[in-house]
C-alpha positions as CSV (number, residue, x, y, z in Angstrom):
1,X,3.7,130.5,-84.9
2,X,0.5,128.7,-85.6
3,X,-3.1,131.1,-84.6
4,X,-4.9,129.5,-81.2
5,X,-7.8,128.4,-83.7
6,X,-4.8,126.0,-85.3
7,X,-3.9,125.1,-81.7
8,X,-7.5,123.7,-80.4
9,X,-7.7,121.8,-84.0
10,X,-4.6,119.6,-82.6
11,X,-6.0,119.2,-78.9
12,X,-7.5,115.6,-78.2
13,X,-9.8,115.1,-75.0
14,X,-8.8,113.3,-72.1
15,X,-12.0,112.2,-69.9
16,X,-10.8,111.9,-66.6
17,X,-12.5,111.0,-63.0
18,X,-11.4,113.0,-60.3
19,X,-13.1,113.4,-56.8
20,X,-15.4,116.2,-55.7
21,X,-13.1,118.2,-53.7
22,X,-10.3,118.6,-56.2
23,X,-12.6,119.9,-58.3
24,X,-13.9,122.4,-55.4
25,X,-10.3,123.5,-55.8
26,X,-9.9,124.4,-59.3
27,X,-13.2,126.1,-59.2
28,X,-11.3,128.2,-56.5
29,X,-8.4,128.4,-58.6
30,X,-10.4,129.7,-62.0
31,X,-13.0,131.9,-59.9
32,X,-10.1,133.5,-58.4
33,X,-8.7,134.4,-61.9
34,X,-5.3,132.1,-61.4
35,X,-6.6,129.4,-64.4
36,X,-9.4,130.8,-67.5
37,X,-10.7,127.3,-67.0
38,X,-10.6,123.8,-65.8
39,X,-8.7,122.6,-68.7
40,X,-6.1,125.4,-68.4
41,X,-5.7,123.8,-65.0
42,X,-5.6,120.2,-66.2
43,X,-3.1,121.6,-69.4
44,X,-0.6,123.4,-66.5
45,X,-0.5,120.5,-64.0
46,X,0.3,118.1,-66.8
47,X,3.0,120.0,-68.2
48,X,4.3,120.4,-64.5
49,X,4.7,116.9,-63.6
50,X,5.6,115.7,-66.9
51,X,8.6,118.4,-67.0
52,X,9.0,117.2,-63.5
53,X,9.0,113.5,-64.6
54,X,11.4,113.9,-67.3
55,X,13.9,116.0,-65.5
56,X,13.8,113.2,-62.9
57,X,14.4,110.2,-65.2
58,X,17.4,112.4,-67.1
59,X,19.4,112.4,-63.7
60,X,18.9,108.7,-63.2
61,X,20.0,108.2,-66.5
62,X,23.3,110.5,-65.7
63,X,23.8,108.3,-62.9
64,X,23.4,104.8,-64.5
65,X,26.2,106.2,-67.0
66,X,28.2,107.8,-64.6
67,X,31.4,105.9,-63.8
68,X,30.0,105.0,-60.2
69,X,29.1,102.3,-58.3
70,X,25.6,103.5,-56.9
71,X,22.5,101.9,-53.8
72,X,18.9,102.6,-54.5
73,X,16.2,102.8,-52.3
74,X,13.2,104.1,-51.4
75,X,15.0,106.8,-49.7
76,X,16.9,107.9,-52.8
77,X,20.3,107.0,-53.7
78,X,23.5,106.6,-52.1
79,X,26.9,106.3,-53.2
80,X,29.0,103.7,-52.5
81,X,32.0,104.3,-54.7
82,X,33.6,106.2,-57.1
83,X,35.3,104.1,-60.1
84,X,38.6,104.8,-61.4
């Protein structure tokens, strides 16, 4: 397993604007002990939502290849009939 000096070596920076009051929040967050830093924040959040992402766009994916006949919309998706 590579050491946490290897780790930081492979890190890029990602500049980012963000308004006052979220970062009022993470300062909470990281004084409270929940987060070392801001960036241990940033790093969490962005591993959430892209798990979240990806787990999201793998069940459409099942769906377009499942052997159903299917209705998008913007509330979510609907069946409207089994194949076969």
């Amino acid at each position: 397993m590579p050491s946490s000096k290897n780790k930081k070596s492979i890190m890029r920076t990602l500049c980012i604007r963000v308004p006052p009051a979220y970062i009022a929040l993470v300062d909470e967050l990281v004084r409270r002990g929940r987060y070392k830093t801001r960036s241990d924040f940033v790093r969490e959040a962005l591993r959430k939502l892209l798990r979240e992402e990806l787990m999201l766009e793998n069940v459409i994916d099942a769906i377009d290849r499942a052997p159903i006949t299917v209705e998008r919309s913007t509330q979510g998706v609907k069946v409207i009939e089994l194949e076969g």
